[in-house]
C-alpha positions in Angstrom: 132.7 42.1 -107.1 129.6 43.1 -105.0 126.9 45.2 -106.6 124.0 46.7 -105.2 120.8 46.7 -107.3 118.2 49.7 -106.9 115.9 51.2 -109.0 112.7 53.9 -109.5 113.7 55.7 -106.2 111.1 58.6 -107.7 111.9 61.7 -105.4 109.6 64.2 -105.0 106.4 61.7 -105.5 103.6 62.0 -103.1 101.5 58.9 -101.8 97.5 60.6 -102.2 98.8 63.9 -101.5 101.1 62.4 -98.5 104.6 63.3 -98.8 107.3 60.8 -98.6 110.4 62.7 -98.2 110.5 61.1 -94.9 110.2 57.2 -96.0 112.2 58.0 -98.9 115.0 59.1 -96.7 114.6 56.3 -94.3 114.8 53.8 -97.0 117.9 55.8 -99.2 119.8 55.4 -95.6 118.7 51.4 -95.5 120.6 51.1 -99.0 124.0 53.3 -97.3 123.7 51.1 -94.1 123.8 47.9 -96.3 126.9 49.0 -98.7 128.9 49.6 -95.3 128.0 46.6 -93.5 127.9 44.7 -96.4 130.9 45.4 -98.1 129.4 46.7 -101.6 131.4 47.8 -104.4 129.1 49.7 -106.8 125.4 50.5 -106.2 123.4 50.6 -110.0 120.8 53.0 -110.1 118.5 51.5 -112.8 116.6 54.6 -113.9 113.7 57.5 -112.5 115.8 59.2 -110.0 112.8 62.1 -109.5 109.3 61.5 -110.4 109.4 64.8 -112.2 111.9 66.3 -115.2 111.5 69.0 -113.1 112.1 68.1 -108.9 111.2 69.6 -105.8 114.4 71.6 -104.1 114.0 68.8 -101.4 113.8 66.0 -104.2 117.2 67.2 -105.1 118.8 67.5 -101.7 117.8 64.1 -100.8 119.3 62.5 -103.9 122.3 64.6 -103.4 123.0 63.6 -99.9 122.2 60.1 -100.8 124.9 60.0 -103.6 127.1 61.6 -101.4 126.6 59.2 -98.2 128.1 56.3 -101.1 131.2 58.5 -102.0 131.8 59.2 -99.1 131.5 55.4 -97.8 133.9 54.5 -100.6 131.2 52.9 -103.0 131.4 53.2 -106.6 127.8 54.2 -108.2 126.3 54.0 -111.9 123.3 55.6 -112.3 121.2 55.9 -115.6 118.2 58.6 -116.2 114.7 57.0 -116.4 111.4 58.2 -118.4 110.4 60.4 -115.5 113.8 62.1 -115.5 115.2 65.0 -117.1 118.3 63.5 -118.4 120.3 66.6 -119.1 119.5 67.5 -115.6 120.5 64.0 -114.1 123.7 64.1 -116.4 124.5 67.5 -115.2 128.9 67.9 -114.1 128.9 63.8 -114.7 132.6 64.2 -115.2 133.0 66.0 -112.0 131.2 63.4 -110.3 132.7 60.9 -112.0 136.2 61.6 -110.5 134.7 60.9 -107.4 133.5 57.5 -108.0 129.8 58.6 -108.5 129.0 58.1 -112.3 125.5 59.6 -113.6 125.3 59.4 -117.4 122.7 61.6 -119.3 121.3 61.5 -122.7 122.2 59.1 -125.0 124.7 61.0 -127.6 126.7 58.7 -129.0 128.1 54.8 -128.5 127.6 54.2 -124.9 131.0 53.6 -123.0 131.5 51.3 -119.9 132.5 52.4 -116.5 135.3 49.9 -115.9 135.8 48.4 -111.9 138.4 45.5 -111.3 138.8 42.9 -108.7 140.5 39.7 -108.0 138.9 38.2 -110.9 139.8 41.2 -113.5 137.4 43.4 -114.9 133.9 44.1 -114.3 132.2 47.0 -117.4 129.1 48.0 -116.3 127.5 49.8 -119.0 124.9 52.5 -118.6 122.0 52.9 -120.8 119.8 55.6 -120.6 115.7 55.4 -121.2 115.7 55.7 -124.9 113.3 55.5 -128.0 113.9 54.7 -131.5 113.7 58.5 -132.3 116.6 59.0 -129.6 118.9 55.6 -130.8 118.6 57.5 -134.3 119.6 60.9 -133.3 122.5 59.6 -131.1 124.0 56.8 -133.2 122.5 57.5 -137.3 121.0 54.4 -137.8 117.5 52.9 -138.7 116.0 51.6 -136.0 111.8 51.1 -136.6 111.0 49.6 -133.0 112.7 49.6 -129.1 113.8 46.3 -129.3 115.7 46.9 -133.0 116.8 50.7 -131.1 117.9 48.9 -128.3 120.1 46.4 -130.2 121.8 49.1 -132.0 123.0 50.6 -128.5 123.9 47.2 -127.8 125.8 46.3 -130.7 127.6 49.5 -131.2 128.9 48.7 -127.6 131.6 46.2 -129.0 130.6 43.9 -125.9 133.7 41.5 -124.9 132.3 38.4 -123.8 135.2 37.0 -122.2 135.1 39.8 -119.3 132.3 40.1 -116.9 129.6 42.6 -118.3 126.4 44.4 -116.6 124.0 46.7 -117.8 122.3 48.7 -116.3 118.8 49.7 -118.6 115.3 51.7 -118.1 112.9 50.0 -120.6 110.2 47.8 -120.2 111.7 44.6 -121.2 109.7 42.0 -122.4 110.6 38.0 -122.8 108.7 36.6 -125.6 106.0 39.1 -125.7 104.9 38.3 -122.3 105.4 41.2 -120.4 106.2 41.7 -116.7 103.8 42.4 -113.7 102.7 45.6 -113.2 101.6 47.3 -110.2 99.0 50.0 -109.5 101.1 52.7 -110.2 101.9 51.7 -113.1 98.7 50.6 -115.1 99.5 53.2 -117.8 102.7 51.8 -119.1 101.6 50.4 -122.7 103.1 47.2 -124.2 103.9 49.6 -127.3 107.4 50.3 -126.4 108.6 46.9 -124.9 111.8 45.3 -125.9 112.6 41.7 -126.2 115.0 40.3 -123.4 117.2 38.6 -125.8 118.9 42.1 -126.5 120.9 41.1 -123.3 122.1 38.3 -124.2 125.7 40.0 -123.8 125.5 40.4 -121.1 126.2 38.4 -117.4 123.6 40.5 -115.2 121.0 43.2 -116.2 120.0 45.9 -113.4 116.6 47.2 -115.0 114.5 50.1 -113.7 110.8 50.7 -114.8 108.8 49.3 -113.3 107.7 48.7 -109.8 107.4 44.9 -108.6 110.7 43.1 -108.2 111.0 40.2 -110.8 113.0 38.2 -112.9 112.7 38.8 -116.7 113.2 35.8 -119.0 115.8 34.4 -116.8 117.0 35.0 -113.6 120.0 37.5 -114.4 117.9 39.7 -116.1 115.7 41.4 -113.0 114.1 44.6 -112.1 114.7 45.3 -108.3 111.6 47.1 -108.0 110.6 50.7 -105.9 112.2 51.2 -102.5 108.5 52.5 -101.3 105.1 51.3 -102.3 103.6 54.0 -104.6 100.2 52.9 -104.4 98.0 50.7 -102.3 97.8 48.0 -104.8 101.6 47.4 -103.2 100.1 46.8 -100.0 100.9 42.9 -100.6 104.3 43.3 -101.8 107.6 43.1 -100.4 110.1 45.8 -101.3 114.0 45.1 -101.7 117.1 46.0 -103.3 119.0 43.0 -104.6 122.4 42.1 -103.7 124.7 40.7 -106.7 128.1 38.8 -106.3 130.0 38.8 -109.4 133.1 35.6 -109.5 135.3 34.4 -111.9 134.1 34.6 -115.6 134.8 31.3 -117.8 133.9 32.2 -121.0 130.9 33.8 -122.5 127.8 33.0 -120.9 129.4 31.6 -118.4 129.8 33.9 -114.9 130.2 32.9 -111.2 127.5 35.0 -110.1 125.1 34.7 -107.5 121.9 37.3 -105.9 120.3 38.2 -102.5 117.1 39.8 -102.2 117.8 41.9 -99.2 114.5 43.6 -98.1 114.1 47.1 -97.0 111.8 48.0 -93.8 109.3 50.6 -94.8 108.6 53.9 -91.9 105.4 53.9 -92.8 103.8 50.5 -94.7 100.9 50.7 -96.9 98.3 48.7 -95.8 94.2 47.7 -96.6 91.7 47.2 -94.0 88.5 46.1 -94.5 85.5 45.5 -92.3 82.8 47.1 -90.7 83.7 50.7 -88.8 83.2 49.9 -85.0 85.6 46.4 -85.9 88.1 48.9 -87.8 88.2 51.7 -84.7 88.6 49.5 -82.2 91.6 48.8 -79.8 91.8 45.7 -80.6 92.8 45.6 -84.6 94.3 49.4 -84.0 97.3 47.3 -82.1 97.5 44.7 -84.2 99.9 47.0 -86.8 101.3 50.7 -86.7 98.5 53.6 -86.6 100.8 56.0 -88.4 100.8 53.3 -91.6 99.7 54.4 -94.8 96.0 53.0 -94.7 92.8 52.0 -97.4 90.0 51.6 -95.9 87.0 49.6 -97.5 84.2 49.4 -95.1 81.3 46.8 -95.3 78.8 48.2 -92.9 75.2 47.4 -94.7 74.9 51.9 -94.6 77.2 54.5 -94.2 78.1 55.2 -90.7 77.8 58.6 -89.6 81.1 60.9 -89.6 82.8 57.6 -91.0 85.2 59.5 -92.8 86.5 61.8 -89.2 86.4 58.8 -87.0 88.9 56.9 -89.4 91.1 59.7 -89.8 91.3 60.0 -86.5 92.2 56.6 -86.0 94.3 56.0 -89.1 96.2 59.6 -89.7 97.3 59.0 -92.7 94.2 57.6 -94.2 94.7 56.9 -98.3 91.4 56.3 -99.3 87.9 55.5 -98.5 85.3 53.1 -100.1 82.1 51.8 -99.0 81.3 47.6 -100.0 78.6 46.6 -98.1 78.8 43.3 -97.0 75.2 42.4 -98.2 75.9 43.4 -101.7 78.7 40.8 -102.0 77.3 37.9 -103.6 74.5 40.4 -105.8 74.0 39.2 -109.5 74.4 41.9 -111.7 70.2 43.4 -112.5 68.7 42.6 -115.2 68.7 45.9 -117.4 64.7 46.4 -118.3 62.2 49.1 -118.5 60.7 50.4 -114.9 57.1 49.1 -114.0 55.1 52.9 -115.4 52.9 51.9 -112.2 55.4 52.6 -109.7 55.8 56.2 -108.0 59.2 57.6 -106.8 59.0 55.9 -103.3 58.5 52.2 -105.3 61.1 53.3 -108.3 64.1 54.0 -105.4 63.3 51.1 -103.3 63.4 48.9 -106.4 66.9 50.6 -107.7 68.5 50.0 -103.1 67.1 46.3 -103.9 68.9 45.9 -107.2 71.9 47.6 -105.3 72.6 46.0 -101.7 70.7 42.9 -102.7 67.7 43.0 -99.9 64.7 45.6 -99.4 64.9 48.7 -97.2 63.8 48.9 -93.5 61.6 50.8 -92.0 63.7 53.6 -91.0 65.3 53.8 -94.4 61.9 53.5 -95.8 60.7 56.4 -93.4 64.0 58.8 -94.6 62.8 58.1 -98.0 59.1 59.2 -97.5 60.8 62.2 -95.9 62.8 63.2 -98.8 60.1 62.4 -101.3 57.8 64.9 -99.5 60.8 67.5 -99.5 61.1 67.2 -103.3 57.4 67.6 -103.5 57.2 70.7 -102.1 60.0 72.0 -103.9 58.1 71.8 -107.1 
């Protein structure tokens, strides 16, 4: 059995104001290509569909078409709502989906029930497991269940798991192993370790497709992995690989005990998100603007010792889709952090400034900084 791991696809987000509708297509197509060429069974959707409970009309189409391109190919897909998700709204006409092969569950309302595939080997019961709190476990399934990881074991033991067939989960939680939690990426700093749940809950089970959060990684042990974003939502990513994982499920022995193997197959971003850093006539020139794709998603840090003039146009102009902009000048680099004390009383407003652009960029002013100073101080003057 072949399954296809993907997660936090997040339609409708914007990248600093950029639509990706176009990268998010490119790589939703990238995932389509590989189940054809590839020969993939099921694809597990691990979770935050949209980035909203309530999408953009072309959030929608794009997800539609994309579930559609797998029906169509003949692949089998189990897809669970995430945090950001409405999960009503991702459940919506499941059973009329279902029949043809695409299986999107929605809240949790009861004992969770396995979509069942077969191969040479026998069975395969994925199970599907919405984002869910304690609140939700209690509502659903009437028991008492303080924390996630206690919530989460109630879904999980009110499954009836058969260890001697092959069983996957697919989950949207932030899944802990040992209290040490997982790397996190930029977009994703807010995610508290409050509603983490201990990886042993999975111990059922022979592979676990989890969605959440945004860095590929292994939790615990190496059947237990998030596959990460298909885009890099913030330019923290810039660093970081993205890629769905590829999962061949053999012959199951006995409990704990699965033929099972994983690729990481990477996907190939339209547009990458990049950094640059350096002084602006380095940044602009011919020479580094051919060294990588124009059009990329770009953060800028300059290092020039003072602003250049029009910084901001002549970057846009060279980097279209410019993310940010910070200034670091390369003098300041290796500045202590000043002594916190009391200004000399003595000092007038030209001295108190030239003190505070010391402190700052770690060396005195020139003379033509000194002489736009004088100029300004005589301006405030005659306001007065």
């Amino acid at each position: 059995m072949r399954l296809l791991h993907i997660s936090d696809v997040h339609a409708g987000k914007r990248l600093h104001g950029y639509s990706q509708e176009e990268d998010l297509a490119h790589a939703l197509a990238q995932v389509v290509d590989v189940c054809r060429g590839r020969s993939v069974d099921c694809v597990l959707v691990a979770g935050d569909l949209y980035d909203t409970t309530q999408p953009p009309d072309y959030a929608v189409t794009l997800v539609d078409g994309f579930l559609r391109d797998l029906a169509e190919a003949g692949v089998r897909v189990v897809a669970v709502p995430g945090n950001h998700d409405s999960a009503a709204r991702v459940g919506f006409a499941s059973p009329l989906l279902a029949a043809s092969g695409v299986h999107v569950v929605g809240p949790l309302e009861g004992p969770v029930e396995p979509v069942v595939l077969e191969d040479a080997h026998g069975e395969v019961r994925v199970w599907p497991v919405p984002f869910v709190r304690p609140a939700t476990v209690r509502a659903a399934l009437g028991c008492d269940a303080p924390s996630p990881t206690e919530a989460l074991a109630a879904v999980v033991d009110a499954m009836g798991v058969d260890g001697s067939v092959r069983n996957v989960c697919v989950a949207h939680q932030f899944v802990t192993s040992g209290g040490v939690g997982p790397e996190r990426s930029e977009s994703e700093l807010t995610l508290g370790d409050a509603e983490n749940v201990e990886v042993s809950v999975f111990e059922p089970f022979d592979y676990v497709a989890l969605g959440h959060l945004h860095r590929a990684q292994k939790v615990g042990r190496e059947t237990v992995r998030y596959s990460g974003t298909p885009l890099k939502y913030s330019r923290g990513e810039a660093g970081n690989g993205k890629s769905m994982v590829l999962v061949d499920l053999g012959e199951k022995r006995g409990p704990g005990d699965c033929d099972l193997s994983f690729e990481l197959v990477p996907f190939e971003p339209l547009h990458d998100v990049r950094q640059a850093c350096g002084p602006l006539e380095k940044l602009v020139s011919p020479e580094v603007l051919a060294l990588a794709p124009a059009d990329d998603y770009v953060a800028v840090t300059l290092t020039d010792d003072t602003l250049p003039l029009d910084a901001l146009g002549r970057l846009r102009e060279a980097y279209p889709n410019l993310l940010s902009l910070e200034h670091a000048p390369a003098s300041a680099a290796g500045v202590q952090e000043a002594e916190v004390r009391a200004p000399d009383p003595g000092l007038d407003l030209e001295g108190l400034f030239a003190g505070f652009f010391e402190a700052q960029r770690g060396h005195a002013m020139d003379d033509r900084q000194r002489a736009v100073l004088a100029e300004c101080v005589a301006l405030v003057g005659e306001g007065e």
